[in-house]
C-alpha positions as CSV (number, residue, x, y, z in Angstrom):
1,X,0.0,0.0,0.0
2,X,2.8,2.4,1.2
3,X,4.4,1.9,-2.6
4,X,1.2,2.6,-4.1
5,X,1.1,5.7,-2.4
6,X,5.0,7.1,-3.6
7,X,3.9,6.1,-7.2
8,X,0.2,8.0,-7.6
9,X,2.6,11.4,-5.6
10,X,5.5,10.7,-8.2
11,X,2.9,10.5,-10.8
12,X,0.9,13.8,-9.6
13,X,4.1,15.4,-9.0
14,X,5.6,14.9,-13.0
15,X,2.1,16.1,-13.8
16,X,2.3,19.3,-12.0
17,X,5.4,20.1,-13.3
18,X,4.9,19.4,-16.8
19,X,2.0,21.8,-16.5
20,X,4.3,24.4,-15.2
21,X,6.7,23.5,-18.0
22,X,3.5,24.1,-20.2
23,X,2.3,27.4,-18.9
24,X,5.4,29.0,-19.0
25,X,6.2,27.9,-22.4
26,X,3.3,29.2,-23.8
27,X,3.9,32.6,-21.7
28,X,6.9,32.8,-23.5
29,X,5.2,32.5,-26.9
30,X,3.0,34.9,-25.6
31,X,5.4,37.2,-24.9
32,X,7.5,36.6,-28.0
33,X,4.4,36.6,-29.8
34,X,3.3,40.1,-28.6
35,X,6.8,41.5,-29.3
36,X,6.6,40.5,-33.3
37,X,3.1,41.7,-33.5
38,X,4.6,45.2,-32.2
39,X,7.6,45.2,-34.2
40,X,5.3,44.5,-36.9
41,X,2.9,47.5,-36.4
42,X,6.0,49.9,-35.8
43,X,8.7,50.7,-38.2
44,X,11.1,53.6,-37.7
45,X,8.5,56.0,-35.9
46,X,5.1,53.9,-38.5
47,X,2.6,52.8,-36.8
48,X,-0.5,50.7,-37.6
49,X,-1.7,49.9,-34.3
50,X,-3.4,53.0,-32.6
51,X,-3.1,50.9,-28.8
52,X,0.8,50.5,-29.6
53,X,1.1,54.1,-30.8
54,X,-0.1,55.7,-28.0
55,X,2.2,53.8,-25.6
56,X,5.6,55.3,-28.0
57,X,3.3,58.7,-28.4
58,X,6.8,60.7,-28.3
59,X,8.4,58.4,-31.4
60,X,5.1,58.8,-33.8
61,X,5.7,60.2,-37.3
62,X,3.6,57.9,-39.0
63,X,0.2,56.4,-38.0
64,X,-2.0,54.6,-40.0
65,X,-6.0,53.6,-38.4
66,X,-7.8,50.8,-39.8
67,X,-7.9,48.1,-37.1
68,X,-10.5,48.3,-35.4
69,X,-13.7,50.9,-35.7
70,X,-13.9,54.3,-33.7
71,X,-16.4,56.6,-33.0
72,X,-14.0,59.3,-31.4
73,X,-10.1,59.1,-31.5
74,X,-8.6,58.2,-28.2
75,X,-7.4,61.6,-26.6
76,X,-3.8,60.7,-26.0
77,X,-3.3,61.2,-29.9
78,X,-2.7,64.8,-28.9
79,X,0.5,64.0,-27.1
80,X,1.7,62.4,-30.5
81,X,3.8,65.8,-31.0
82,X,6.3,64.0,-34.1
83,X,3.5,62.8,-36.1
84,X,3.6,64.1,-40.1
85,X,1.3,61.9,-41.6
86,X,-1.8,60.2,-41.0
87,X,-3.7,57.4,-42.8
88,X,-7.3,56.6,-41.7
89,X,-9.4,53.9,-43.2
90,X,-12.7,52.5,-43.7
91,X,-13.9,54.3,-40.3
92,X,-17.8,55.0,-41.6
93,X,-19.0,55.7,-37.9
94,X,-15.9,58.7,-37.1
95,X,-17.1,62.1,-35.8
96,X,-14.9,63.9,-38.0
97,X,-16.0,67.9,-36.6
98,X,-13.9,66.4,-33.1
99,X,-11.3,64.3,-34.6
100,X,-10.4,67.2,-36.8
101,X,-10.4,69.5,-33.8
102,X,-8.5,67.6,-31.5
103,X,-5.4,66.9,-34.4
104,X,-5.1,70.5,-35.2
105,X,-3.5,70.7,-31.9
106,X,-0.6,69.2,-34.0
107,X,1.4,71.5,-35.3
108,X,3.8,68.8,-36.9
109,X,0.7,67.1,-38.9
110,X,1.9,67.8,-42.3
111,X,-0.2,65.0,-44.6
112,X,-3.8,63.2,-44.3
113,X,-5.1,60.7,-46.2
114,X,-8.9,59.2,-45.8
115,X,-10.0,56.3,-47.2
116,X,-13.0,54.6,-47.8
117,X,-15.3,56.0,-44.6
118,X,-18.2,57.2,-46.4
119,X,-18.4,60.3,-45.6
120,X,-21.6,62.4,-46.5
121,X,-21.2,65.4,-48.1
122,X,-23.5,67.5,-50.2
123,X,-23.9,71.2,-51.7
124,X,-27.0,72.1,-49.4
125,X,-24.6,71.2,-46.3
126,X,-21.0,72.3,-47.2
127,X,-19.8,71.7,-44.0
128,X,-20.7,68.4,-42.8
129,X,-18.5,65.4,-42.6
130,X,-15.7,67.2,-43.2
131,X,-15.7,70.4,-40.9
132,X,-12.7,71.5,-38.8
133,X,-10.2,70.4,-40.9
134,X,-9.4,74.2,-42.0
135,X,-7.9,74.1,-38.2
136,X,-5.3,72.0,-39.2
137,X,-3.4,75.4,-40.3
138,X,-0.2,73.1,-41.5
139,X,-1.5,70.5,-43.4
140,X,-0.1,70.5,-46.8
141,X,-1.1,67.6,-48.4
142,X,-5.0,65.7,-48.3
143,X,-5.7,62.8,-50.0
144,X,-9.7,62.0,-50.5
145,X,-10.9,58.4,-51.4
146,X,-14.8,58.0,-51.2
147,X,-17.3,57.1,-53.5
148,X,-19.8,58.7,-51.6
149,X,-18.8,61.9,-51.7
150,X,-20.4,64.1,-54.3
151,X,-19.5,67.5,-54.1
152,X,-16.4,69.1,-53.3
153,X,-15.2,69.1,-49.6
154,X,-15.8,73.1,-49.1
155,X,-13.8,73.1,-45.3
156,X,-10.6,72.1,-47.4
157,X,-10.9,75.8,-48.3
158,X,-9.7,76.8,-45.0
159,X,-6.1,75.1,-45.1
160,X,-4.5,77.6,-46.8
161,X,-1.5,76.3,-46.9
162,X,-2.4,73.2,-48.9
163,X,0.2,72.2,-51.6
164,X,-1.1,68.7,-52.8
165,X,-5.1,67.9,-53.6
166,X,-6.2,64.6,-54.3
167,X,-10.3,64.0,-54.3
168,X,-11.0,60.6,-55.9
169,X,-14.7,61.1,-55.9
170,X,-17.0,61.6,-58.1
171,X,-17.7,65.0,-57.5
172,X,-20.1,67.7,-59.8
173,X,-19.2,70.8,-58.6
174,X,-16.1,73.0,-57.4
175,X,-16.1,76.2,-56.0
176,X,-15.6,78.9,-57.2
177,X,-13.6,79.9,-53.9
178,X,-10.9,77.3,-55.2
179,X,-8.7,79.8,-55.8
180,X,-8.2,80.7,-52.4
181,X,-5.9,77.9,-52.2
182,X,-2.9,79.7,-54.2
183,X,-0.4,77.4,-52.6
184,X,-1.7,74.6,-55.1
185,X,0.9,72.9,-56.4
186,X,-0.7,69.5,-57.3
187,X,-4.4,68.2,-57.7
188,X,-5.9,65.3,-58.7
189,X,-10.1,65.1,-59.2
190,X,-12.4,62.7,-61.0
191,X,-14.3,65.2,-62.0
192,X,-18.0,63.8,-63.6
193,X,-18.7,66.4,-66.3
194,X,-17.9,66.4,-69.9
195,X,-16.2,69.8,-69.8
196,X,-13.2,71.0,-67.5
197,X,-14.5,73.3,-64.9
198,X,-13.2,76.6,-65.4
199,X,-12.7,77.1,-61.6
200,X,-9.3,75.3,-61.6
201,X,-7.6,77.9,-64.2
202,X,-7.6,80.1,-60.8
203,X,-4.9,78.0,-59.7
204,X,-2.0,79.7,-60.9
205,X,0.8,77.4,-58.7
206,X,-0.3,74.2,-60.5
207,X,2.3,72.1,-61.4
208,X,0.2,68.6,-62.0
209,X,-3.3,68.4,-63.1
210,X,-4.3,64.8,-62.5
211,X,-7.8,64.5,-64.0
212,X,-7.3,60.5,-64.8
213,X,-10.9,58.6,-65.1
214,X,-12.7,62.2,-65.3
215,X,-15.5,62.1,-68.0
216,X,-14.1,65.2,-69.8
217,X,-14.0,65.3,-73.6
218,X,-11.9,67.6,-74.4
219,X,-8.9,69.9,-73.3
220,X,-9.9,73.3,-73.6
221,X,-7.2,75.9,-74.7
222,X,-7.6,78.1,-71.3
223,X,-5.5,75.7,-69.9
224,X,-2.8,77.4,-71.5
225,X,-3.2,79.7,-68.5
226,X,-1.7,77.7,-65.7
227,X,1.7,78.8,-66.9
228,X,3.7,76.3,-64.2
229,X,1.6,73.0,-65.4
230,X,4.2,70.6,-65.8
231,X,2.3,67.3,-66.0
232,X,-1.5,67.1,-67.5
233,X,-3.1,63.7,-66.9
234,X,-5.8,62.4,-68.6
235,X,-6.2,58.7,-69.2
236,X,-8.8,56.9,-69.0
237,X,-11.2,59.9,-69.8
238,X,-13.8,60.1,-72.8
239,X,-11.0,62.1,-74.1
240,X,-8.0,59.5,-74.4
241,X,-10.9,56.4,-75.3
242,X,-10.6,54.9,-78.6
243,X,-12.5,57.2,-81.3
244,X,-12.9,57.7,-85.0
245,X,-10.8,59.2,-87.0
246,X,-12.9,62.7,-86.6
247,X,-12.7,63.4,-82.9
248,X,-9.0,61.5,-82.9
249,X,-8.3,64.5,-85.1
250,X,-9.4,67.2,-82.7
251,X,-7.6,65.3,-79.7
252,X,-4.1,65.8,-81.7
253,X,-5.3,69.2,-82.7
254,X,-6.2,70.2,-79.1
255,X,-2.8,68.4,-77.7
256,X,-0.8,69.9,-80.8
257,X,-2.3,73.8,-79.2
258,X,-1.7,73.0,-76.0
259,X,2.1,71.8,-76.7
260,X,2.6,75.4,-78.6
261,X,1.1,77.1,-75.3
262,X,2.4,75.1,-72.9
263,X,5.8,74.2,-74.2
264,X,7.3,72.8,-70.5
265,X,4.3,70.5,-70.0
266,X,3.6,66.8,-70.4
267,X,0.4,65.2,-71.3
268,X,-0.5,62.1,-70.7
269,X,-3.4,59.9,-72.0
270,X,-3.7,56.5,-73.1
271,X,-3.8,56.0,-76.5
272,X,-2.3,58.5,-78.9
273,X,-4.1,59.9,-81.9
274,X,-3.0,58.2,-85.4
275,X,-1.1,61.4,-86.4
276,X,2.3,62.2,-85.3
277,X,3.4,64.2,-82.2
278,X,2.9,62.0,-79.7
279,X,5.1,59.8,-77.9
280,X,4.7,55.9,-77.5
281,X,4.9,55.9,-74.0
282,X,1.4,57.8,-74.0
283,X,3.1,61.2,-73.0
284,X,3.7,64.2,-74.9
285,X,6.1,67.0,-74.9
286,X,7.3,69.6,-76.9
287,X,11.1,69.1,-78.3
């Protein structure tokens, strides 16, 4: 009896400490695991993880927002005094009138990019969705991706100090108060009219004109006012399709005036007309 009972505590005790041996084996996976995963989500001041961002607030340059859905941005973003740019997607349910509020306490916030939140905007309500980002007094560069979106984002009028534009939205209508922004360097619209809207030839700054998947037709010779356009982009646009040998004719003829007026300037579409003039790479350029 006495040896049964040293054999069921040796057996009990090489249970309990493989168990041990267990748990703190898988601790250590934990812990190595939850290591990687931050290493992954940060890379020389990048982050993708808001919850690992706000514990290295001071080393933030970069922070991108798609994890998880938010309502209203965790306070402690403010302290993130390094960060330059900021990514945030598919966040449908963000108050944007507070999260814009609270990150123009950033003075180092140089570039947004949103993507994909369906943000409702329309010409009777200028300001909705979007309102407060004109208190982000140093943000040169926004970058718009929504289908949703309709009409131009009218509080973008407020940053005055925006150098780069990019609305990817099919919107109808631009302000006239565009030309406010005379810092303009770059802008890119998918604009969903035939004609170009006479609005951006305000822009005097422009360097690049990106008006790619636009439904315009044709390129009109005011165009030849933005004196600094160095790039003109305009593929896949009614204007750059496949046509017959009519309208083909009046694309050269329109590229051909434009080339004479804007001698510094590249345009590019995809398919060049049959006549000469036009480079193969789908760009053109005076020599």
């Amino acid at each position: 009896m006495k040896k049964i009972y040293v054999l069921i505590l040796v057996v009990v005790l090489l249970y309990s400490c493989n168990n041990k041996k267990k748990q703190e084996n898988k601790n250590e996976q934990s812990v190595k695991n939850s290591y990687e995963n931050e290493c992954n989500s940060c890379y020389n001041g990048c982050y993708d993880n808001l919850d690992t961002a706000i514990a290295h607030y001071g080393a933030v340059s970069y922070l991108s927002i798609h994890r998880k859905k938010y309502k209203n941005l965790p306070i402690e973003i403010k302290k993130m005094n390094q960060l330059m740019k900021m990514e945030i997607n598919k966040q449908p349910y963000l108050n944007w009138a507070s999260t814009f509020d609270m990150l123009s306490t950033l003075d180092s916030l140089k570039e947004i990019t949103i993507e994909d939140c369906n943000i409702s905007d329309n010409k009777e309500n200028r300001f909705y969705g979007l309102r407060n980002i004109d208190k982000i007094k140093n943000l040169k560069e926004f970058v718009l991706i929504d289908s949703t979106l309709n009409y131009f984002p009218y509080s973008i009028l407020g940053c005055k100090n925006i150098e780069t534009l990019h609305i990817l939205s099919p919107i109808k209508h631009i302000p006239k108060e565009i030309e406010v922004l005379k810092n303009l360097k770059e802008l890119t619209i998918t604009w969903n009219e035939a004609t170009l809207p006479l609005e951006i030839l305000t822009l005097s700054n422009l360097e690049i004109l990106n008006l790619n998947k636009s439904k315009i037709n044709s390129l009109p010779v005011e165009l030849s006012k933005l004196k600094k356009l160095k790039e003109l982009w305009v593929a896949d646009t009614p204007f750059a399709e496949e046509l017959d040998y009519y309208h083909r004719l009046k694309q050269y003829n329109e590229i051909e005036t434009l080339k004479k007026l804007l001698p510094h300037c590249i345009i590019y579409i995809n398919n060049p007309p049959p006549c000469g003039g036009v480079k193969s790479d789908t760009s053109t350029k005076k020599k």
